[in-house]
PyMOL commands that place a pseudoatom at each C-alpha (Angstrom):
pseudoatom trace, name=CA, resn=UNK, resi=1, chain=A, elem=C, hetatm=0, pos=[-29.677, -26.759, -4.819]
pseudoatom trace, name=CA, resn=UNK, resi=2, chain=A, elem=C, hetatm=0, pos=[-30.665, -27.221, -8.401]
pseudoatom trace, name=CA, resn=UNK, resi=3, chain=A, elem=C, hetatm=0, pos=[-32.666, -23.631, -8.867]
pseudoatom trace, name=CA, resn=UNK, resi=4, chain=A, elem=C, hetatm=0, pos=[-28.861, -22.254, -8.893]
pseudoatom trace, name=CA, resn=UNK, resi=5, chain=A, elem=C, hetatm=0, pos=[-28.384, -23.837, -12.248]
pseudoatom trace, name=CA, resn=UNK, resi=6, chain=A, elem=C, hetatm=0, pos=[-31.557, -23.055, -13.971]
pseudoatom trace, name=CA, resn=UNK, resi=7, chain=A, elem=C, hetatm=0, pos=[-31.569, -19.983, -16.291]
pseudoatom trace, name=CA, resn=UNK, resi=8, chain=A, elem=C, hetatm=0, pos=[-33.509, -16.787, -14.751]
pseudoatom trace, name=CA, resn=UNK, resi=9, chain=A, elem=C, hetatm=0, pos=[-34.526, -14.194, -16.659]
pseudoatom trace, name=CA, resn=UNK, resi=10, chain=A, elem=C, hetatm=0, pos=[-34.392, -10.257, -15.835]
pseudoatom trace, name=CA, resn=UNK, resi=11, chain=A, elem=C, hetatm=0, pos=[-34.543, -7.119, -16.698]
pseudoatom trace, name=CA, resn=UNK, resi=12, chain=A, elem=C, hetatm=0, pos=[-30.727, -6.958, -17.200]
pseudoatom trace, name=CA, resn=UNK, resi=13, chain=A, elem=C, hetatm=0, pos=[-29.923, -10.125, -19.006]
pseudoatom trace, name=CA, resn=UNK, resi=14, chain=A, elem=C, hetatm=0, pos=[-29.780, -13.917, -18.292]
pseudoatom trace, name=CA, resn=UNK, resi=15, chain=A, elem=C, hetatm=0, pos=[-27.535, -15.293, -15.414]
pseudoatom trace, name=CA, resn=UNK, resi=16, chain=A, elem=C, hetatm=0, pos=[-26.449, -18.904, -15.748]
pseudoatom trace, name=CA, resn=UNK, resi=17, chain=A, elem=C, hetatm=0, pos=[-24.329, -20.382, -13.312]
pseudoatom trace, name=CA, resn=UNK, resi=18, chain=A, elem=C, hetatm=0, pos=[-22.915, -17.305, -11.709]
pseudoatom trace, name=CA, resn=UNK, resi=19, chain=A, elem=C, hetatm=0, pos=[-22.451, -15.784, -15.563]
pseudoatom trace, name=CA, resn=UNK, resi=20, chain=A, elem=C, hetatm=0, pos=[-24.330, -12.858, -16.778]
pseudoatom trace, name=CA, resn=UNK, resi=21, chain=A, elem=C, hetatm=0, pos=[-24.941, -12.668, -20.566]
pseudoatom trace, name=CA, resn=UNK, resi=22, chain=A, elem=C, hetatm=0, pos=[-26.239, -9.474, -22.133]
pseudoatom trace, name=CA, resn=UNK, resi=23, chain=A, elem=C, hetatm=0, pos=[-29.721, -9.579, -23.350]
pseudoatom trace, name=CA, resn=UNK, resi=24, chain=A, elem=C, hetatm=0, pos=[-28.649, -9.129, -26.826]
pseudoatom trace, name=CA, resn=UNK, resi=25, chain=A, elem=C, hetatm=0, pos=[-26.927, -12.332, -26.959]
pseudoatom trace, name=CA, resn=UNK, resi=26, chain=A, elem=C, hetatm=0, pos=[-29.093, -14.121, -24.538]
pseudoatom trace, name=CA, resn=UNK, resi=27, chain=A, elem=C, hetatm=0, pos=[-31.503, -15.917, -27.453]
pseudoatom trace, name=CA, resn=UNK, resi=28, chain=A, elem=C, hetatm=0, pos=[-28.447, -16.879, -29.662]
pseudoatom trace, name=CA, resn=UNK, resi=29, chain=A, elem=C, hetatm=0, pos=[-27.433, -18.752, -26.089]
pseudoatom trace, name=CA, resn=UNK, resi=30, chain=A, elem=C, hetatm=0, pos=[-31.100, -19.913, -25.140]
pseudoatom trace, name=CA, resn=UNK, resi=31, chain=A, elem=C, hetatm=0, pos=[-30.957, -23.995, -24.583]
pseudoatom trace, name=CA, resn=UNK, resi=32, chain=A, elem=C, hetatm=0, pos=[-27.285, -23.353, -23.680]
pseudoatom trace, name=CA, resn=UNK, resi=33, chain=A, elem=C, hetatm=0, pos=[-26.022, -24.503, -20.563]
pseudoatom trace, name=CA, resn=UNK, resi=34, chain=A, elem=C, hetatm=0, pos=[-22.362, -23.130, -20.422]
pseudoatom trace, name=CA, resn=UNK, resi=35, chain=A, elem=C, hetatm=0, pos=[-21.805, -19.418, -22.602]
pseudoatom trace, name=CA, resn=UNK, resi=36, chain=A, elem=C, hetatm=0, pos=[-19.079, -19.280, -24.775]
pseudoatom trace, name=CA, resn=UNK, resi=37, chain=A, elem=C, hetatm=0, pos=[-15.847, -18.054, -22.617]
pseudoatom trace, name=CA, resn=UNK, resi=38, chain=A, elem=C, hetatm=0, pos=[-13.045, -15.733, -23.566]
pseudoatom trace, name=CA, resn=UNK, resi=39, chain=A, elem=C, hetatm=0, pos=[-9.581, -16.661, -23.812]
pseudoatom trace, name=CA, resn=UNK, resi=40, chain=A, elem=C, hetatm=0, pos=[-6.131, -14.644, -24.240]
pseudoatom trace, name=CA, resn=UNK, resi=41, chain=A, elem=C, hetatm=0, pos=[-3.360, -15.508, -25.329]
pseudoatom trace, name=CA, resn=UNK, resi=42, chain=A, elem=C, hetatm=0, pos=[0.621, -15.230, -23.979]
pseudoatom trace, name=CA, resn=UNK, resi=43, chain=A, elem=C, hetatm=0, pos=[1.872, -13.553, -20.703]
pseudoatom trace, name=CA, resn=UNK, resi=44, chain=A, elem=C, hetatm=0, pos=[-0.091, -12.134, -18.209]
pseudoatom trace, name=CA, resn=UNK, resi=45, chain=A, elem=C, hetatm=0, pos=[-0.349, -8.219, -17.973]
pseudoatom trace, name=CA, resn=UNK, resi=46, chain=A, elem=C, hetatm=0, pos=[0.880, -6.150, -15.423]
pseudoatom trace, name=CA, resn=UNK, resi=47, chain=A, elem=C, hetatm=0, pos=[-2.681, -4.602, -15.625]
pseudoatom trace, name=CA, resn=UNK, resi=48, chain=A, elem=C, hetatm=0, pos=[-4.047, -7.983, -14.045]
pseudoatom trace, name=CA, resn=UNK, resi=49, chain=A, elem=C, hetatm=0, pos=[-0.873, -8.139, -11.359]
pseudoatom trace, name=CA, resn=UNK, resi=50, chain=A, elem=C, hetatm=0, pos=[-2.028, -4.393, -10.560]
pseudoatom trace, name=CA, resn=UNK, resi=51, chain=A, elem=C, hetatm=0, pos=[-5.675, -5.130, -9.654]
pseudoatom trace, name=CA, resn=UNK, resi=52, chain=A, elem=C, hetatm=0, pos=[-4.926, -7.974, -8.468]
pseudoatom trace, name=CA, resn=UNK, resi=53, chain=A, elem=C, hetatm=0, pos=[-2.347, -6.499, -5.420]
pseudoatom trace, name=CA, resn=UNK, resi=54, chain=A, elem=C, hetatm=0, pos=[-4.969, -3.443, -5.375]
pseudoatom trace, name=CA, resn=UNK, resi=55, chain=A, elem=C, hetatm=0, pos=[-7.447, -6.199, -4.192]
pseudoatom trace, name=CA, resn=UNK, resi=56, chain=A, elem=C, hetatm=0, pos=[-5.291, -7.464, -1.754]
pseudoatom trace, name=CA, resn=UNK, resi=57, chain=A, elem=C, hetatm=0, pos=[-4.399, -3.781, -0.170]
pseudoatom trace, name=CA, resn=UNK, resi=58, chain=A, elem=C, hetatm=0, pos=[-1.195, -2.322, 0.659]
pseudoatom trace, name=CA, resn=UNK, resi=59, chain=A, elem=C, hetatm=0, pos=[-0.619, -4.143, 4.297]
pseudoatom trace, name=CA, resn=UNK, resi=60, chain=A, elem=C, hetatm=0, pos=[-0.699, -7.492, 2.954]
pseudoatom trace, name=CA, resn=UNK, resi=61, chain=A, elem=C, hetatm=0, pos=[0.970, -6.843, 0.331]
pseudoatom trace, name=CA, resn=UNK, resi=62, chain=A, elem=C, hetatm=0, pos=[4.222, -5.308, 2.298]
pseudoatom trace, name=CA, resn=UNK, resi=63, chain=A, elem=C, hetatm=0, pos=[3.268, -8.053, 5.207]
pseudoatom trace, name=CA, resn=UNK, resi=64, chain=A, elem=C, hetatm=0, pos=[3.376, -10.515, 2.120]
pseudoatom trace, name=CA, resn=UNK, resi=65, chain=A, elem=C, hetatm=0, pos=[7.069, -9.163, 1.042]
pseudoatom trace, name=CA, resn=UNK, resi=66, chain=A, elem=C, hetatm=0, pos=[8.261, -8.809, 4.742]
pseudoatom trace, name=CA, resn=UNK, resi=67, chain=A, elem=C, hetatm=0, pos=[7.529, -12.603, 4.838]
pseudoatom trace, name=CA, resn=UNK, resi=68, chain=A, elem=C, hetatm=0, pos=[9.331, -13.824, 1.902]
pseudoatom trace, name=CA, resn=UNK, resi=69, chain=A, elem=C, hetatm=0, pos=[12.328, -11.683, 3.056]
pseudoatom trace, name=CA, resn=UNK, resi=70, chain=A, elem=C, hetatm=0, pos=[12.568, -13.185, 6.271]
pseudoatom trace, name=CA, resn=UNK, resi=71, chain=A, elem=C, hetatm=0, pos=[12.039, -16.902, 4.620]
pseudoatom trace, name=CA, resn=UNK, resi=72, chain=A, elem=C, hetatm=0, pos=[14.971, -16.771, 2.046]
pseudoatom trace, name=CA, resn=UNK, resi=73, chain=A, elem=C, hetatm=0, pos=[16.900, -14.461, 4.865]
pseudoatom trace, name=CA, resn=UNK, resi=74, chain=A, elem=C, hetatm=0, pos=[16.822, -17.452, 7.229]
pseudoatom trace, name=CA, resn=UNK, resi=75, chain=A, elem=C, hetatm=0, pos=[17.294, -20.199, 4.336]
pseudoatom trace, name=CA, resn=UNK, resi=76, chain=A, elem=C, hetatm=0, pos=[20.767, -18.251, 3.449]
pseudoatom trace, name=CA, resn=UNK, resi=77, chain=A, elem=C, hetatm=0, pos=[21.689, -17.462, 7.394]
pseudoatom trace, name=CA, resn=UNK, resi=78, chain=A, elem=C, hetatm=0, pos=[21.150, -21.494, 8.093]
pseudoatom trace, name=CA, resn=UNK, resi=79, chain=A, elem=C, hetatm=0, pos=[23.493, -22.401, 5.318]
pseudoatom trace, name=CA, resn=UNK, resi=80, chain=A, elem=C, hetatm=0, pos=[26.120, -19.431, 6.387]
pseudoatom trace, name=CA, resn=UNK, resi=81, chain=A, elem=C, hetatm=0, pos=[26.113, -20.982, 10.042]
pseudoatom trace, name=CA, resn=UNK, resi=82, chain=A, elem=C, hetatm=0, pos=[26.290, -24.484, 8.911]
pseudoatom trace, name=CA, resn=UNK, resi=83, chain=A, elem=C, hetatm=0, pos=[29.416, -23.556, 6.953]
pseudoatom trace, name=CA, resn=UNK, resi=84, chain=A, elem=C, hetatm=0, pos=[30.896, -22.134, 9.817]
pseudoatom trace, name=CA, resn=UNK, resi=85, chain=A, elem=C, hetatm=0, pos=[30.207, -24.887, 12.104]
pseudoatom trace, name=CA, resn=UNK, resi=86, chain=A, elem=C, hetatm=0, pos=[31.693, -27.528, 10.116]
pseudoatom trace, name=CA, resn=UNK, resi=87, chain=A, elem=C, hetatm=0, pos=[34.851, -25.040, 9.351]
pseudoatom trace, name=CA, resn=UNK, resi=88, chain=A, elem=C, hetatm=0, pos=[35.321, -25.325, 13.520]
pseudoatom trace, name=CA, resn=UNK, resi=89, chain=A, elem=C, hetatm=0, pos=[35.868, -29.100, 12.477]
pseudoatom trace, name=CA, resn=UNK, resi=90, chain=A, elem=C, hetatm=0, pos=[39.332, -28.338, 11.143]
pseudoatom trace, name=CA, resn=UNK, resi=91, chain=A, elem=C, hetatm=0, pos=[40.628, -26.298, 13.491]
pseudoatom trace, name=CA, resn=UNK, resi=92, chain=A, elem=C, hetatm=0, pos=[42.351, -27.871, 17.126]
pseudoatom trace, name=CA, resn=UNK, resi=93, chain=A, elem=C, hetatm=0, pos=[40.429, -26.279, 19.704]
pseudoatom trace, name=CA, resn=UNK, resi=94, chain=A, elem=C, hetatm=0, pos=[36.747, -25.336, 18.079]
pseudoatom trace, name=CA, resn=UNK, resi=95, chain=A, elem=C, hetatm=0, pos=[35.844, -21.457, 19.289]
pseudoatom trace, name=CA, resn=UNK, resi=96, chain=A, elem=C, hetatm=0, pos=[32.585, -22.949, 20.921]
pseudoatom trace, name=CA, resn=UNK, resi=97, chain=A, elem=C, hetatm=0, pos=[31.273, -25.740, 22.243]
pseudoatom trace, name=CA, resn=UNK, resi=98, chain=A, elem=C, hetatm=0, pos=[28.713, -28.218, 20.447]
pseudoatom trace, name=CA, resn=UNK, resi=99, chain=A, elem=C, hetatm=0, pos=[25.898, -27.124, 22.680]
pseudoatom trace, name=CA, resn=UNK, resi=100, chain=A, elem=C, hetatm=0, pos=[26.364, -23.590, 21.570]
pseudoatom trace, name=CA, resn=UNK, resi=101, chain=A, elem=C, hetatm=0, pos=[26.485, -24.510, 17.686]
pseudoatom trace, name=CA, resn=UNK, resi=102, chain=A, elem=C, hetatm=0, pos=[22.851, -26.931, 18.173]
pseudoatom trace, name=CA, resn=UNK, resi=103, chain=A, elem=C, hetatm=0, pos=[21.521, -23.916, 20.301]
pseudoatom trace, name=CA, resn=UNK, resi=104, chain=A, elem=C, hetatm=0, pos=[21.957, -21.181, 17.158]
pseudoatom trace, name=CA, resn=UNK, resi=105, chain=A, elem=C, hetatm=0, pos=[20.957, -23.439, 14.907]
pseudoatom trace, name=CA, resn=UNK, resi=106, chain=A, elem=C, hetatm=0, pos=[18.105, -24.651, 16.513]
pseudoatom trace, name=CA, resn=UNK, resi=107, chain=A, elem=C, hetatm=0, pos=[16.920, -20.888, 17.181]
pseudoatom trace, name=CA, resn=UNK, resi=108, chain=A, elem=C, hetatm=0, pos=[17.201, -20.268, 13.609]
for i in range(1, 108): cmd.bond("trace and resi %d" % i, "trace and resi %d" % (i + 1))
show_as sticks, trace
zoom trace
């Protein structure tokens, strides 16, 4: 839909592509089809991480944390049980069978 790209005037200010300019600047951008942008500069401020996890709200935020626990929990509790499944190789008699050792793994 091309009327989305066309300048409209109001009683506000100019809105270009999804951009609103202030009046005052809107005839030093007139024939313009892109305004001007700001940029900064360096690391991002905590005042952006803050709105941006107020956004989100609090339950996906702890659901969000909950999740990444779990992840690296069961990352470290594969390589644990892996460790101790191939120590078994050393000893005589093993303390379980094979079967058992595919069965934990697989559930984790």
């Amino acid at each position: 839909d091309s009327s989305s790209f066309r300048s409209r005037a109001g009683s506000r200010g100019v809105r270009r592509r999804g951009h609103t300019i202030n009046s005052d600047n809107a005839d030093q951008d007139k024939g313009k089809l892109i305004a001007a942008e700001e940029r900064e500069i360096g690391a991002v401020g905590w005042n952006v991480y803050s709105t941006y996890f107020k956004s989100c709200g609090t339950k996906w935020i702890v659901l969000l944390v909950v999740v990444q626990v779990a992840a690296r929990s069961v990352t470290i509790l594969s390589s644990l049980f892996l460790s101790e499944w191939s120590a078994q190789s050393e000893k005589p008699v093993p303390d379980h069978s094979v079967g058992y050792y595919l069965g934990v793994f697989g559930a984790i």
